[in-house]
mmCIF file of the C-alpha atoms, coordinates in Angstrom:
data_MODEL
# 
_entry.id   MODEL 
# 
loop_
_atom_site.group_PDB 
_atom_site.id 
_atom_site.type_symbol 
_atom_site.label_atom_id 
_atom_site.label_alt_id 
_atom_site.label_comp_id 
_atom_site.label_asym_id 
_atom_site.label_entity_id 
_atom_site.label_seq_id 
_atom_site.pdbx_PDB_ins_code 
_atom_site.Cartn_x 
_atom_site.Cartn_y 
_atom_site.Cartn_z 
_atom_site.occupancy 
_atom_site.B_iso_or_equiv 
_atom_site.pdbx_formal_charge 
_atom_site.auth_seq_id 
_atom_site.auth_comp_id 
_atom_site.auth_asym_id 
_atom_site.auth_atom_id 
_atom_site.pdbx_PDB_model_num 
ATOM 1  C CA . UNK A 1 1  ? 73.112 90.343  59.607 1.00 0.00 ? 1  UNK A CA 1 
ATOM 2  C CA . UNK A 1 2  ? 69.861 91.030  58.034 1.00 0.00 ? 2  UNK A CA 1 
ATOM 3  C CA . UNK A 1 3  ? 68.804 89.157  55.044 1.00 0.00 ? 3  UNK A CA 1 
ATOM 4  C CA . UNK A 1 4  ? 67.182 90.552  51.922 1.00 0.00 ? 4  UNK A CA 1 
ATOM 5  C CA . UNK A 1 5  ? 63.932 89.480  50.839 1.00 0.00 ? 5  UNK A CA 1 
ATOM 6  C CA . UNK A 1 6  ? 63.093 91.579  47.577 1.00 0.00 ? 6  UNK A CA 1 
ATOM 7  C CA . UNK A 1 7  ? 60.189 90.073  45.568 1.00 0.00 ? 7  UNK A CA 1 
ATOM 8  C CA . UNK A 1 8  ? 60.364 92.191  41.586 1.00 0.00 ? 8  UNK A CA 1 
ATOM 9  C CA . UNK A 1 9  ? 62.975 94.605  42.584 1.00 0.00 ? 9  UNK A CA 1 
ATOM 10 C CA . UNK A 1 10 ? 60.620 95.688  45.865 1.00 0.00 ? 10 UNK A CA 1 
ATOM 11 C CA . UNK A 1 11 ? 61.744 94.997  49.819 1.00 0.00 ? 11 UNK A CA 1 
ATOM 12 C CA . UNK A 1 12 ? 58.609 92.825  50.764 1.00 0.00 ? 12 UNK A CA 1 
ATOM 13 C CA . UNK A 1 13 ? 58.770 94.129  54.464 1.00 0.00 ? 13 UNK A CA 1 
ATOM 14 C CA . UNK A 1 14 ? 60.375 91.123  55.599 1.00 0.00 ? 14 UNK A CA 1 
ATOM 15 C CA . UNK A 1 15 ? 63.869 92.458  55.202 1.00 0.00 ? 15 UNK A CA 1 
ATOM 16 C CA . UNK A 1 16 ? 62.588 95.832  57.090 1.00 0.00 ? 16 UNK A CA 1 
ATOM 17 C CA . UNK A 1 17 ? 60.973 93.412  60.059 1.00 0.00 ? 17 UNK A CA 1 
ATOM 18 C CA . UNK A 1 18 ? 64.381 91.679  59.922 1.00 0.00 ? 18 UNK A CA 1 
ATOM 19 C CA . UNK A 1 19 ? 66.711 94.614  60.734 1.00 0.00 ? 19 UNK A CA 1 
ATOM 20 C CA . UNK A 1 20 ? 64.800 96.048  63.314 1.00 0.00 ? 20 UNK A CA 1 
ATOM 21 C CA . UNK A 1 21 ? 64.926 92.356  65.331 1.00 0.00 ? 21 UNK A CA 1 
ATOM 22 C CA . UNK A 1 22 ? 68.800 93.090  64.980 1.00 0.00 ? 22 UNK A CA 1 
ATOM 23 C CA . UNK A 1 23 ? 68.783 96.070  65.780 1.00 0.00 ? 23 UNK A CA 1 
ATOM 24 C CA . UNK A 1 24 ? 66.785 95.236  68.984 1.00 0.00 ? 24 UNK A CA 1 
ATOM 25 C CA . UNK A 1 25 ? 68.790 91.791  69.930 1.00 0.00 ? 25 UNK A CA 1 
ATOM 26 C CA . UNK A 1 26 ? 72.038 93.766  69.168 1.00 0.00 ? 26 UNK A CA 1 
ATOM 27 C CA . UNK A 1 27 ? 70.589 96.743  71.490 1.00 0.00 ? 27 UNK A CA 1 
ATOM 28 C CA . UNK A 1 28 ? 69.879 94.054  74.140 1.00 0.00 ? 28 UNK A CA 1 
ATOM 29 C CA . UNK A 1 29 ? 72.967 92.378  73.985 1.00 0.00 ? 29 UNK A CA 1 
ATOM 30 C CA . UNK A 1 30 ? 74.575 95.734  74.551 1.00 0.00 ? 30 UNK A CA 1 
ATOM 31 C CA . UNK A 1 31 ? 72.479 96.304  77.482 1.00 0.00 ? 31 UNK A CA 1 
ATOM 32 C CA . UNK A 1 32 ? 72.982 92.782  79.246 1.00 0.00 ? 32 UNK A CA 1 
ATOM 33 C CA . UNK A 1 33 ? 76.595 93.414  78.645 1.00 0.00 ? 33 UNK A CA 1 
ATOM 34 C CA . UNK A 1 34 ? 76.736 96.834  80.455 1.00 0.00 ? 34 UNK A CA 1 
ATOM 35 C CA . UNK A 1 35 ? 74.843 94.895  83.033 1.00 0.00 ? 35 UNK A CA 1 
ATOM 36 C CA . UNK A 1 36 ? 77.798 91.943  83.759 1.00 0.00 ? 36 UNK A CA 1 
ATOM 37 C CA . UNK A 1 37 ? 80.182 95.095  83.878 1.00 0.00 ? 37 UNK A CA 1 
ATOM 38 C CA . UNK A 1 38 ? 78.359 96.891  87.232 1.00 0.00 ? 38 UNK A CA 1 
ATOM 39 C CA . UNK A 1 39 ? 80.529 96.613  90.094 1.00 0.00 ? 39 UNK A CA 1 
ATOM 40 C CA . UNK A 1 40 ? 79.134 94.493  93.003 1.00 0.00 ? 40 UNK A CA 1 
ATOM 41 C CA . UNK A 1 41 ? 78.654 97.691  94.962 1.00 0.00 ? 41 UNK A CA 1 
ATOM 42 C CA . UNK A 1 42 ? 76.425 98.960  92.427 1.00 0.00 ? 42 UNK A CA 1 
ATOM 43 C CA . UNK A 1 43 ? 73.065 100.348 92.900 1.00 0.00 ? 43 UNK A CA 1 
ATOM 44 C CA . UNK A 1 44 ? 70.332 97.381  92.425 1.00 0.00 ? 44 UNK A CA 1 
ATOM 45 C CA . UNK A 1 45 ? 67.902 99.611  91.046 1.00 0.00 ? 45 UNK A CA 1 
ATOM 46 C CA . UNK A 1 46 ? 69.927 100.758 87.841 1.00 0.00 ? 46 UNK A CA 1 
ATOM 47 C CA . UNK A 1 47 ? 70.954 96.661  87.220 1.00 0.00 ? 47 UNK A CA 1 
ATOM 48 C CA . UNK A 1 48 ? 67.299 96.176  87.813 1.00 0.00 ? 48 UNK A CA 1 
ATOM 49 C CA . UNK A 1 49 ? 66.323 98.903  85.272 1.00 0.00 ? 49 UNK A CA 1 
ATOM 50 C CA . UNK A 1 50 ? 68.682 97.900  82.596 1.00 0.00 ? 50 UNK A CA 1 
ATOM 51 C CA . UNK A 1 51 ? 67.617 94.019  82.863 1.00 0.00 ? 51 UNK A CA 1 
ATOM 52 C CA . UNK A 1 52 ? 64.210 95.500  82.302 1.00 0.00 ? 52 UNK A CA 1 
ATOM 53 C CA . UNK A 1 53 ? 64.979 97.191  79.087 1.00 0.00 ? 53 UNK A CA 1 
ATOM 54 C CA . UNK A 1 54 ? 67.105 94.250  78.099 1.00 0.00 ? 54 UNK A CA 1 
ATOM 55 C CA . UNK A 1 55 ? 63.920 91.887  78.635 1.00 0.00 ? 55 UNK A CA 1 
ATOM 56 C CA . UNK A 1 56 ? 61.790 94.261  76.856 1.00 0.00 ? 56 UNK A CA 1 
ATOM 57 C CA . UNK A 1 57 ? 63.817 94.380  73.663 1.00 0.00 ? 57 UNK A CA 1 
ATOM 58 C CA . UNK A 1 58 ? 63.727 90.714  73.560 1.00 0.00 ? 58 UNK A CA 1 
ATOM 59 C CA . UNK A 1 59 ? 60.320 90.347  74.233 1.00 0.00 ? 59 UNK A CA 1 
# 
């Protein structure tokens, strides 16, 4: 969860910077977890493609 940094009433950016990283690592976790649920006959190039994203949100 996203903390709150207000500085006289006014979100200082912080809190904005904040809650996008969650939105990304939460977007990533998703991501990773859709990738441990492919079935081992599954085509390489989508679990390569989703690890990609994954990676990319976290970078």
């Amino acid at each position: 969860m996203a903390a709150e940094i207000i500085v006289g009433g006014r979100d200082t950016g912080a809190a904005h910077k904040l809650r996008e990283e969650e939105a990304n690592l939460q977007e990533a976790r998703g991501k990773l977890h859709d990738l441990m649920c492919l079935p081992k006959d599954a085509d390489l190039e989508i679990a390569r493609q989703w690890a990609k994203e994954a990676y990319d949100l976290l970078s």
